[in-house]
C-alpha positions as CSV (number, residue, x, y, z in Angstrom):
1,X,151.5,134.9,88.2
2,X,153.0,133.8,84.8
3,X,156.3,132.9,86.7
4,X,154.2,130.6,89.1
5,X,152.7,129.1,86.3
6,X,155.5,127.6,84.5
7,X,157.2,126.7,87.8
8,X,154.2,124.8,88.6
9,X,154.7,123.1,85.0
10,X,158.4,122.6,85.0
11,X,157.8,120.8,88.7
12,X,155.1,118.8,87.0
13,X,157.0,117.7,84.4
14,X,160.3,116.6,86.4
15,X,158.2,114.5,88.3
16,X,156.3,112.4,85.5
17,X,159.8,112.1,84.0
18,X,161.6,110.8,87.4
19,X,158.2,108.2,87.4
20,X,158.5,107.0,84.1
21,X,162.4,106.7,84.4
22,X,161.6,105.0,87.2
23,X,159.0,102.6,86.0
24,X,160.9,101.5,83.1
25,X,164.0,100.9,84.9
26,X,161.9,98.9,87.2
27,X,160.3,96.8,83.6
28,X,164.1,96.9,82.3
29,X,165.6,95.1,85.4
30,X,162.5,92.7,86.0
31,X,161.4,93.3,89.6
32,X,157.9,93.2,88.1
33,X,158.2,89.4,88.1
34,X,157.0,87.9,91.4
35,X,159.7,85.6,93.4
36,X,159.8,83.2,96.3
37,X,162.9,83.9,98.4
38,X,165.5,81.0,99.5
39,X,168.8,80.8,102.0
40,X,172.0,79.0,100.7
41,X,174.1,78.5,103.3
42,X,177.8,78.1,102.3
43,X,180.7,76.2,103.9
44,X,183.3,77.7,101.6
45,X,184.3,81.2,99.7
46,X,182.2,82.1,98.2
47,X,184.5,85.0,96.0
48,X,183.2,86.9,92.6
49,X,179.6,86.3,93.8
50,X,178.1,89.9,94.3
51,X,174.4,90.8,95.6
52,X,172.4,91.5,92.3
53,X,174.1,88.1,90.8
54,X,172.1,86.4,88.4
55,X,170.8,82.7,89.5
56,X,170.0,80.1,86.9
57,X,168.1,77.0,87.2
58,X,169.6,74.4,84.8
59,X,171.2,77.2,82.7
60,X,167.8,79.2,82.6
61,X,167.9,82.7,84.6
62,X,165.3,82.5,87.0
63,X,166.2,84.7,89.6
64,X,169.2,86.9,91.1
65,X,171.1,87.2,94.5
66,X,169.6,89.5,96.7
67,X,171.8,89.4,100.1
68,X,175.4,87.6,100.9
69,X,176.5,88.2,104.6
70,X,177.7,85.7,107.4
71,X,175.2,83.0,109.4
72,X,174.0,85.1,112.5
73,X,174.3,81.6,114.3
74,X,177.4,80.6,113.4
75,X,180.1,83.1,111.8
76,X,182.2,80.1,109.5
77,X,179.2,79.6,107.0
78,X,178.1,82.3,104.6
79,X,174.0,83.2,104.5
80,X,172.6,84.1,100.6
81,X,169.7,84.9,99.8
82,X,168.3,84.5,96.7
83,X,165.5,85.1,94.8
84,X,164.0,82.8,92.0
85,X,160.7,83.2,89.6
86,X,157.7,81.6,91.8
87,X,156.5,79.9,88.5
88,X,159.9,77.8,88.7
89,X,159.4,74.1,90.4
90,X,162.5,73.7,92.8
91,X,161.8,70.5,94.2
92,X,163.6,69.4,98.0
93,X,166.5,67.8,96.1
94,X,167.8,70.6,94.6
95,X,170.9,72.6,95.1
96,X,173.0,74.9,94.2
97,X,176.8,75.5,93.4
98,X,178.8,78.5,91.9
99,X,179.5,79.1,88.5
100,X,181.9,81.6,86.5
101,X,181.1,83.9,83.5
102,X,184.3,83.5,81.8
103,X,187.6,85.2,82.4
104,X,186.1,88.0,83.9
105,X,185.9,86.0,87.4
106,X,182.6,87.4,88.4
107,X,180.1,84.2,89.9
108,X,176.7,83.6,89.5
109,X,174.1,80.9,91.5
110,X,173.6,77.8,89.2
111,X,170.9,75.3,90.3
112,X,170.1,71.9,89.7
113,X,168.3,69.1,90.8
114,X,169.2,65.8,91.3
115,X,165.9,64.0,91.1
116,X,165.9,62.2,94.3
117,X,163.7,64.0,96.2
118,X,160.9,65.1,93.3
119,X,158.4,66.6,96.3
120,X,158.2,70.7,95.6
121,X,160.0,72.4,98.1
122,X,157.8,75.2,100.2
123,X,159.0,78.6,101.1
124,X,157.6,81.4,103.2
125,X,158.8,84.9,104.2
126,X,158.5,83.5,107.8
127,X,160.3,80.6,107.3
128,X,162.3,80.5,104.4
129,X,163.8,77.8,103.0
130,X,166.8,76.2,102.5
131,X,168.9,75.0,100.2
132,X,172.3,72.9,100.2
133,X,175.2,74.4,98.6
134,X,177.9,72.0,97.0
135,X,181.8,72.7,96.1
136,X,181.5,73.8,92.8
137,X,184.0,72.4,89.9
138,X,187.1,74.8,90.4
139,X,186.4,74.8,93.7
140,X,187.5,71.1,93.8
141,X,190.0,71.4,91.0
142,X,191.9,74.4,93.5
143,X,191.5,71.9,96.4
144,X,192.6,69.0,94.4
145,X,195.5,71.4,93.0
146,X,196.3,72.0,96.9
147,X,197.1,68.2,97.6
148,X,198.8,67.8,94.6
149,X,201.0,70.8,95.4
150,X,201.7,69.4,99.2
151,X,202.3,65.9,97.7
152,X,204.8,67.0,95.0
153,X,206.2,69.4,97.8
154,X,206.8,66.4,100.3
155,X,208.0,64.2,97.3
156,X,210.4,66.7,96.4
157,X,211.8,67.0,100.1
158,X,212.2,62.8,100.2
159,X,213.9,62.9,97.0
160,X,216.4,65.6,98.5
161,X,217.0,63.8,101.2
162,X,216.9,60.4,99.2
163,X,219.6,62.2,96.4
164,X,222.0,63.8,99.3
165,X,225.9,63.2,98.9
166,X,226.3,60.3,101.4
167,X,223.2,58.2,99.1
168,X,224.8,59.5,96.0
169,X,227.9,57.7,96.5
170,X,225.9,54.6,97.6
171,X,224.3,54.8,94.4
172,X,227.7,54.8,92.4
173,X,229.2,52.3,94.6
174,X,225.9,50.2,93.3
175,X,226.1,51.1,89.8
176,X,229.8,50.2,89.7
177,X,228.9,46.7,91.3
178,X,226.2,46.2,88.8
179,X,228.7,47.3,86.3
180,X,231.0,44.2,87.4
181,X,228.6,41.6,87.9
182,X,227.7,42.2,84.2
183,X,231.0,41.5,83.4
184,X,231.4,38.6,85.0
185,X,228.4,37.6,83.8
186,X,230.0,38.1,80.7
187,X,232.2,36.0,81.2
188,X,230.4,32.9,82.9
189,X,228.4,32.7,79.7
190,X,231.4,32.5,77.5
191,X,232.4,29.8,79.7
192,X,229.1,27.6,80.0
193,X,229.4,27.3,76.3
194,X,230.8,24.4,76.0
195,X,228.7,23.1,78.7
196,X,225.6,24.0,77.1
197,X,227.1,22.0,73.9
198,X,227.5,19.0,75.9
199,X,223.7,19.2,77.2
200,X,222.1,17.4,74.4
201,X,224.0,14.4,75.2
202,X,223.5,14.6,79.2
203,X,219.7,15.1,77.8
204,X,219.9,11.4,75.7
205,X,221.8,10.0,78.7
206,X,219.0,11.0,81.3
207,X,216.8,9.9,79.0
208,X,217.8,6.3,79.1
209,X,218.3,6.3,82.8
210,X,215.2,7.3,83.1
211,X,214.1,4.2,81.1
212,X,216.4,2.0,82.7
213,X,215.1,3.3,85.9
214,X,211.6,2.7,84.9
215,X,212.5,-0.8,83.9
216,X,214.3,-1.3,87.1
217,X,210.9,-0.6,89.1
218,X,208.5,-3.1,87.1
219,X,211.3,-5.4,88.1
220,X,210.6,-4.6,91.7
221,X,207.1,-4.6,91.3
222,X,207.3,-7.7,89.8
223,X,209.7,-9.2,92.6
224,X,207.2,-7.8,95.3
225,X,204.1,-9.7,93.4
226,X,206.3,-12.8,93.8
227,X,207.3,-12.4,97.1
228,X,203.1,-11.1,98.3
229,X,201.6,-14.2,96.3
230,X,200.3,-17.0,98.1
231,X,203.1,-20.0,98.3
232,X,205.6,-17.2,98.0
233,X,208.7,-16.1,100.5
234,X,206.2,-14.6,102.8
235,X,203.6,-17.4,102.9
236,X,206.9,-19.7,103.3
237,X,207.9,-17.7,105.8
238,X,204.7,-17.2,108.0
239,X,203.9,-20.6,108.0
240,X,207.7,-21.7,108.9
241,X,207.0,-19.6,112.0
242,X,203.9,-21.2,112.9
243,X,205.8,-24.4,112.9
244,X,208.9,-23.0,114.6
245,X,206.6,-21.9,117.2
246,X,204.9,-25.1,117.8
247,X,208.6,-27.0,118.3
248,X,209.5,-24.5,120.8
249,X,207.5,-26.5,123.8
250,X,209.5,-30.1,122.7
251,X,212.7,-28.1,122.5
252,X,212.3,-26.5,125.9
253,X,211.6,-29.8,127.4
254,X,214.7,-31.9,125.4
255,X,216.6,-29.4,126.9
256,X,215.4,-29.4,130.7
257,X,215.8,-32.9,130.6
258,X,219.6,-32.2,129.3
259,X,220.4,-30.3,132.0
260,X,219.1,-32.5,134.7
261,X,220.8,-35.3,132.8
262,X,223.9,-33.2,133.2
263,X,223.5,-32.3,136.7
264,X,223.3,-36.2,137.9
265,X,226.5,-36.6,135.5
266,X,228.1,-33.6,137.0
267,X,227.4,-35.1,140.6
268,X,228.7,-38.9,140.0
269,X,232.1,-37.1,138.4
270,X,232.9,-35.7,141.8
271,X,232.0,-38.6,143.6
272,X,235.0,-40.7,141.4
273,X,237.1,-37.6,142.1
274,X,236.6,-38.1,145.7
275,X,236.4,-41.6,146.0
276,X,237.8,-43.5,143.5
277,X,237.4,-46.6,144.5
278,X,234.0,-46.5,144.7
279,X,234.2,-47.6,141.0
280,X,235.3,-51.0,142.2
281,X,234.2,-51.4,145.7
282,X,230.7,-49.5,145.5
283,X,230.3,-46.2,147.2
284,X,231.3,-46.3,150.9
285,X,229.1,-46.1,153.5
286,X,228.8,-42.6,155.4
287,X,230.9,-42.7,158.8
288,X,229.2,-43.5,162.1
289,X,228.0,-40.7,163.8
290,X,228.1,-39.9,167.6
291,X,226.5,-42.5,170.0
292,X,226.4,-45.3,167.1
293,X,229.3,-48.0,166.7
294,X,232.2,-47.4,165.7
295,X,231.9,-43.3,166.3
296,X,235.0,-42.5,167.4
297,X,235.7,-38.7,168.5
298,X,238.1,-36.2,167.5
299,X,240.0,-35.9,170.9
300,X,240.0,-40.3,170.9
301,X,241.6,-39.8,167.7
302,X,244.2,-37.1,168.9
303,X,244.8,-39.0,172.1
């Protein structure tokens, strides 16, 4: 009877101890403190971040990770669910990137809010809800590290082919023409020396062409006033046109009447030529024609 006693006891005992181990490991870790459950759904890795992580709201802990597993809708995305302190205002613009204790790698959930959207957000265990999850700050740094590494990688394959031995000769072929065009150029300043001691003068000597030259244009200028102004060349001129044009009709008539003068001239020449003696003995009369007296015909004649 003893022996079932302090069985009874011992059992007793181990299981007020397993309670109270219980209990305060429950107090210890914080599950007494009532949370509203939300999904973050993840485009990218999402490595070091382990179920039990702690999430922080503005650098505050206010909740841990409870769940990490793929979207049941659509396998690239990453599901988490987390669960924060329901006495914690999480407004619909905020959201939530990773951060990184350290060097020991391991991530946590850091939330923030961005203040555009200051309306509380509402969660249920029927419909949870969700919040955006951004790149976080080495996640961009290792994608920005990626492109620099391609672009250095394709810069370093143009400059190989850029620096092969066919452009490398190029190169000293150009190096040894600049190399010679400096000396010339050397040399072409030793020579325009002189000519650049000589440019002061060719300066005073432009100088007064330019004056004369200026001088010779108020001359023009002058000569054109002369020339414009009223009893000038041009008003000489316009007005000996208008008279020149009003002697045309007389001159065109003198010189009809000239040549009809000429033609009856012209006409009484020939007639001495052919009959001189018509200057004595006036001209003679036209022979007689046929059936008048006198007419004789040209078979009489030949008879």
């Amino acid at each position: 009877m003893e022996n079932r006693s302090h069985a009874l006891i011992a059992g007793l005992f181990v299981i007020l101890m397993s309670a109270a181990v219980a209990i305060t490991a429950i107090w210890l870790s914080g599950e007494t403190t009532d949370h509203s459950h939300y999904i973050l759904i993840s485009e990218g890795s999402v490595s070091g971040l382990n179920p039990e992580a702690v999430v922080r709201f503005r650098g505050v802990k206010v909740g841990k990770v409870e769940d990490i597993g793929f979207d049941p809708e659509n396998s690239r995305f990453i599901r988490i669910r987390i669960g924060v302190d329901r006495n914690v205002p999480l407004s619909k613009g905020v959201f939530a990137q990773l951060g990184y204790q350290g060097v020991t790698g391991l991530a946590y959930v850091q939330l923030d809010d961005d203040g555009n959207q200051p309306e509380l957000m509402q969660t249920s265990e029927i419909d949870l809800a969700h919040i955006p999850m951004r790149s976080s700050t080495l996640d961009r740094i290792v994608y920005s590290g990626q492109d620099l590494m391609n672009s250095v990688n394709e810069t370093v394959k143009k400059m190989n082919i850029l620096l092969n031995d066919q452009n490398q000769e190029r190169f000293a072929h150009i190096l040894k023409n600049i190399e010679d065009a400096s000396s010339s150029f050397g040399s072409f300043t030793e020579e325009l020396q002189p000519n650049l001691k000589t440019l002061p003068e060719l300066t005073s000597e432009t100088i007064s062409l330019l004056k004369n030259a200026n001088q010779l244009v108020k001359n023009i200028n002058r000569i054109v006033e002369k020339v414009d102004q009223k009893g000038g060349i041009v008003d000489n001129l316009s007005q000996s046109t208008e008279e020149l044009a009003d002697t045309m009709p007389i001159f065109r008539e003198a010189i009809d009447s000239i040549i009809v003068d000429a033609q009856r001239v012209n006409r009484v020449l020939l007639l001495l030529e052919e009959q001189p003696r018509s200057l004595i003995f006036g001209r003679s009369p036209p022979p007689p024609g046929p059936g008048e007296d006198g007419f004789v015909s040209p078979q009489g004649i030949s008879k």
